[in-house]
C-alpha positions in Angstrom: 0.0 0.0 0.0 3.0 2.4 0.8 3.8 2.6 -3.2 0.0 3.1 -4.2 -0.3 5.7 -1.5 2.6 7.2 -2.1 1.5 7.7 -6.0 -1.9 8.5 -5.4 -1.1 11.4 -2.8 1.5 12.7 -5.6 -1.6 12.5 -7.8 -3.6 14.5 -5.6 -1.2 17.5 -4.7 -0.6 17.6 -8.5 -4.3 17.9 -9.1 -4.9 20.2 -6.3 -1.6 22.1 -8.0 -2.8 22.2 -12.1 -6.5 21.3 -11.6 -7.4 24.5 -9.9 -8.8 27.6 -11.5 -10.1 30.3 -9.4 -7.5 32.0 -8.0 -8.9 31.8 -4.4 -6.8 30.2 -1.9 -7.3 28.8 1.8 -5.8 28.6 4.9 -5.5 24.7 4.7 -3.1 22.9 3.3 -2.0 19.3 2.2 1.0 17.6 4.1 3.0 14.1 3.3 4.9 13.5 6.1 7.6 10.5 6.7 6.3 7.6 8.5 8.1 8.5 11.7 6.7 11.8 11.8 3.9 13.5 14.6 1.2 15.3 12.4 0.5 16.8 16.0 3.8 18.3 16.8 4.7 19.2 12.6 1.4 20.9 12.4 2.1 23.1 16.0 5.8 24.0 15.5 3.8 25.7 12.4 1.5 27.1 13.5 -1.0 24.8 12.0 -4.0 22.5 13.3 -3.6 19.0 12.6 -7.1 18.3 10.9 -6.5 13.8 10.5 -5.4 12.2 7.8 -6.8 12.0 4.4 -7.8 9.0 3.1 -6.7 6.8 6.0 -7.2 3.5 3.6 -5.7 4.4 0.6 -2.9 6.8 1.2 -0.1 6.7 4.0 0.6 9.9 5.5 -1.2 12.8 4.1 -2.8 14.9 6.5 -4.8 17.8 6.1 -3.4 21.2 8.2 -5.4 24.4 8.8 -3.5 27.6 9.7 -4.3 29.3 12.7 -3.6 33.1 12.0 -4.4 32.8 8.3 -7.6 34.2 6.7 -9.8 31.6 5.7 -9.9 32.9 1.8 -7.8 34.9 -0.1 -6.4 36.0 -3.0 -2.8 35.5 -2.4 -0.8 32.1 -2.9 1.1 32.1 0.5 4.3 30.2 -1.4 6.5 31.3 1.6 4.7 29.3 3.7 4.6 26.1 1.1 8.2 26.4 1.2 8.6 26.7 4.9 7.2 23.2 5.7 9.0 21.4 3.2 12.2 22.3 4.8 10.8 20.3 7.6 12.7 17.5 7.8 9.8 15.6 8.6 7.9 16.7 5.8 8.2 15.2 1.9 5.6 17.6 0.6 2.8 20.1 0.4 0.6 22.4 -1.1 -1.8 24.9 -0.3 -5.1 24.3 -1.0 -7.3 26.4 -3.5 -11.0 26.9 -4.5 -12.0 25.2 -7.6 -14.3 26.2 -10.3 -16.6 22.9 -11.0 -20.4 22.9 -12.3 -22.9 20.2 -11.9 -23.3 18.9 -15.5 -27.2 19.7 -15.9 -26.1 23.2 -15.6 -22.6 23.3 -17.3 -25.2 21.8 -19.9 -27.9 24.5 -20.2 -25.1 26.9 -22.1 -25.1 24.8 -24.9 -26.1 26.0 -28.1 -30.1 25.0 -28.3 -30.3 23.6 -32.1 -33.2 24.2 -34.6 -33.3 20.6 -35.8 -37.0 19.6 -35.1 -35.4 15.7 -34.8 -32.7 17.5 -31.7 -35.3 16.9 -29.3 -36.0 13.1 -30.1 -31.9 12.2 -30.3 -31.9 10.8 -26.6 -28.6 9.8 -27.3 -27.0 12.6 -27.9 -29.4 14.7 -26.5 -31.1 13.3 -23.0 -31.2 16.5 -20.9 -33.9 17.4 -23.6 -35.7 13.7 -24.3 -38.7 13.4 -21.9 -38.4 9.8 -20.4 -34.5 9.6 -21.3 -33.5 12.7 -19.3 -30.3 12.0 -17.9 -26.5 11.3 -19.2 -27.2 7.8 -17.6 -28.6 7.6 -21.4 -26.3 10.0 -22.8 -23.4 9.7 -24.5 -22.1 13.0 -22.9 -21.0 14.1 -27.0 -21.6 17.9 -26.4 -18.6 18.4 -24.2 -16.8 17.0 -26.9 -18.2 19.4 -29.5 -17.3 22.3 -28.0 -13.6 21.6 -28.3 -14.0 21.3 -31.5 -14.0 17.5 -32.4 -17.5 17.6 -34.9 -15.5 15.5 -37.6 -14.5 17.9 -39.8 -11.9 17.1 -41.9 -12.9 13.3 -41.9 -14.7 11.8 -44.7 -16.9 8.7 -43.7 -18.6 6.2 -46.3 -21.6 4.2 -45.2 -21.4 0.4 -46.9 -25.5 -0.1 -47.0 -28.3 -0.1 -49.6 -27.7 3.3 -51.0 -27.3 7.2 -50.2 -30.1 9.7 -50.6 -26.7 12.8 -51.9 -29.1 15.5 -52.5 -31.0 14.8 -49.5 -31.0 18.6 -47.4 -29.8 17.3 -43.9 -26.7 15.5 -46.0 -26.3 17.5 -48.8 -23.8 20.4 -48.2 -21.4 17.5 -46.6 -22.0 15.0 -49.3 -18.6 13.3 -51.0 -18.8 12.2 -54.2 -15.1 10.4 -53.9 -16.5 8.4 -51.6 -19.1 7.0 -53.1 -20.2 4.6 -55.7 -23.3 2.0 -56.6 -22.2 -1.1 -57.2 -25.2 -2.8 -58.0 -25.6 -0.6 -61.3 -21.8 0.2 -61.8 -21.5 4.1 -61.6 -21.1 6.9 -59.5 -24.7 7.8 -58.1 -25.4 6.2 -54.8 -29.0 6.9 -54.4 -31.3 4.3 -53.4 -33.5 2.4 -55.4 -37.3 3.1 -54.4 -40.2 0.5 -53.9 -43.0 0.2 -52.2 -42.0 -3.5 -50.4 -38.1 -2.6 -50.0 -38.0 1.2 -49.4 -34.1 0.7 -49.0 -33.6 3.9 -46.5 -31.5 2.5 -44.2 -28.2 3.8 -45.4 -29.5 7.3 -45.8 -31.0 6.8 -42.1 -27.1 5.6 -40.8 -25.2 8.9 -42.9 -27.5 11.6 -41.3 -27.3 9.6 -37.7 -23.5 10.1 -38.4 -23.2 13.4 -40.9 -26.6 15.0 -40.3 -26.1 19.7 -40.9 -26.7 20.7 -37.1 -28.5 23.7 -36.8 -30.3 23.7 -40.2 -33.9 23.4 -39.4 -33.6 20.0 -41.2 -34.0 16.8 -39.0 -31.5 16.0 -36.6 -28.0 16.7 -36.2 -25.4 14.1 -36.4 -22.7 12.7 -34.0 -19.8 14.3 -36.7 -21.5 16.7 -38.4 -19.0 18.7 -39.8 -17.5 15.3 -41.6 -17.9 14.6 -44.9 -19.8 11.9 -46.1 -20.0 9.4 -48.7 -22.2 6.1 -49.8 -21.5 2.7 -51.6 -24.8 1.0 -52.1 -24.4 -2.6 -52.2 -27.1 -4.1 -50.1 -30.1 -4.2 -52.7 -29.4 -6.9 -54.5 -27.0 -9.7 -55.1 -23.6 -9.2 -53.8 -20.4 -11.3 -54.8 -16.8 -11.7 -53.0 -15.7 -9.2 -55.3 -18.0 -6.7 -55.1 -17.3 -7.1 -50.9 -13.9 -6.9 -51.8 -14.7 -3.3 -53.7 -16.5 -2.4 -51.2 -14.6 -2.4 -48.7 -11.4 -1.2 -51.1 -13.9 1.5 -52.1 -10.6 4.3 -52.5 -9.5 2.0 -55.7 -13.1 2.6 -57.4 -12.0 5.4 -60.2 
């Protein structure tokens, strides 16, 4: 346990070091001490309380200190004092403690951009805070987050292997790829489905706007990448040979 303690208290301070982002510091600090040590008598010569140990099962030795003249927030990172106790020869390390700026997720959520898609509402996967029954990121796949950094695929071109591509379709249009796409059931470069009644064969289109859906078009719903490019082969509406797999799959080497 000394080992695992011993990282997982170097985890901590370091979190408690780069993790923070207010500005706004305590009087308390975090203290590894050697084994031999008294928290008591480290924490008094000081001028600190000894507040227990943290974590008593998983770490060995880290105690949590309150200052006794020290206000109990403030603006100024009291460094001095950090480096006072670590010339304690009892002491292997510390750092001051510091407010942190965290949100609950429902309302870190609530500043996200509320999208005109009529379909946004529906996509419980993506979308649960706003789903009836599905509220919750139990249900969620907690992409929005993601989004905001920036990964929303663009610059990546997808190609859905299925019974065809509806290219001119509005939700799929502007991010349509015609490099990526062929129809290998008729031999050229048009993708579209073939319609009938019994086989409506929309289950390709369905899969490209679940992946490349325009957010924020009034148009559907938005997809999981949908600033990625995207592109169909439509194979699965008829009969399909090894080679036609093998093409496929290969599509890059259809000119």
């Amino acid at each position: 346990m000394c080992q695992n303690g011993a990282l997982f208290s170097r985890t901590i301070l370091f979190a408690l070091i780069c993790s923070s982002l207010a500005g706004i510091f305590t009087n308390e600090w975090v203290v590894r001490l050697k084994k031999e040590a008294d928290p008591n008598v480290v924490a008094e010569y000081h001028n600190f309380e000894n507040l227990g140990q943290l974590h008593e099962d998983t770490l060995d030795d880290v105690y949590h200190f309150r200052h006794k003249e020290l206000k109990k927030r403030h603006s100024v990172h009291r460094r001095d004092v950090t480096d006072q106790l670590n010339e304690h020869e009892m002491i292997l390390s510390s750092e001051q403690d510091e407010l942190l700026q965290l949100e609950k997720r429902s309302s870190r959520h609530k500043q996200h951009e509320l999208y005109n898609d009529p379909n946004w509402k529906d996509e419980w996967f993506l979308n649960s805070e706003d789903s009836g029954a599905f509220v919750g990121y139990g249900y969620n796949i907690n992409i929005q987050p993601v989004w905001d950094q920036g990964y929303n695929g663009s610059g990546v071109v997808v190609c859905v292997i299925d019974d065809g591509l509806e290219r001119t379709h509005k939700d799929l249009a502007d991010n349509y790829d015609p490099l990526a796409s062929y129809d290998l059931q008729d031999d050229d470069k048009d993708p579209s489905p073939r319609y009938a009644t019994n086989e409506p064969n929309r289950h390709g289109t369905r899969c490209a706007g679940e992946i490349a859906g325009i957010r924020n078009n009034s148009v559907c719903g938005v997809g999981v990448a949908h600033a990625s490019n995207i592109g169909g082969i439509r194979i699965l509406d008829g009969p399909v040979t090894r080679i036609m797999e093998s093409k496929a799959l290969g599509s890059t080497l259809i000119t």
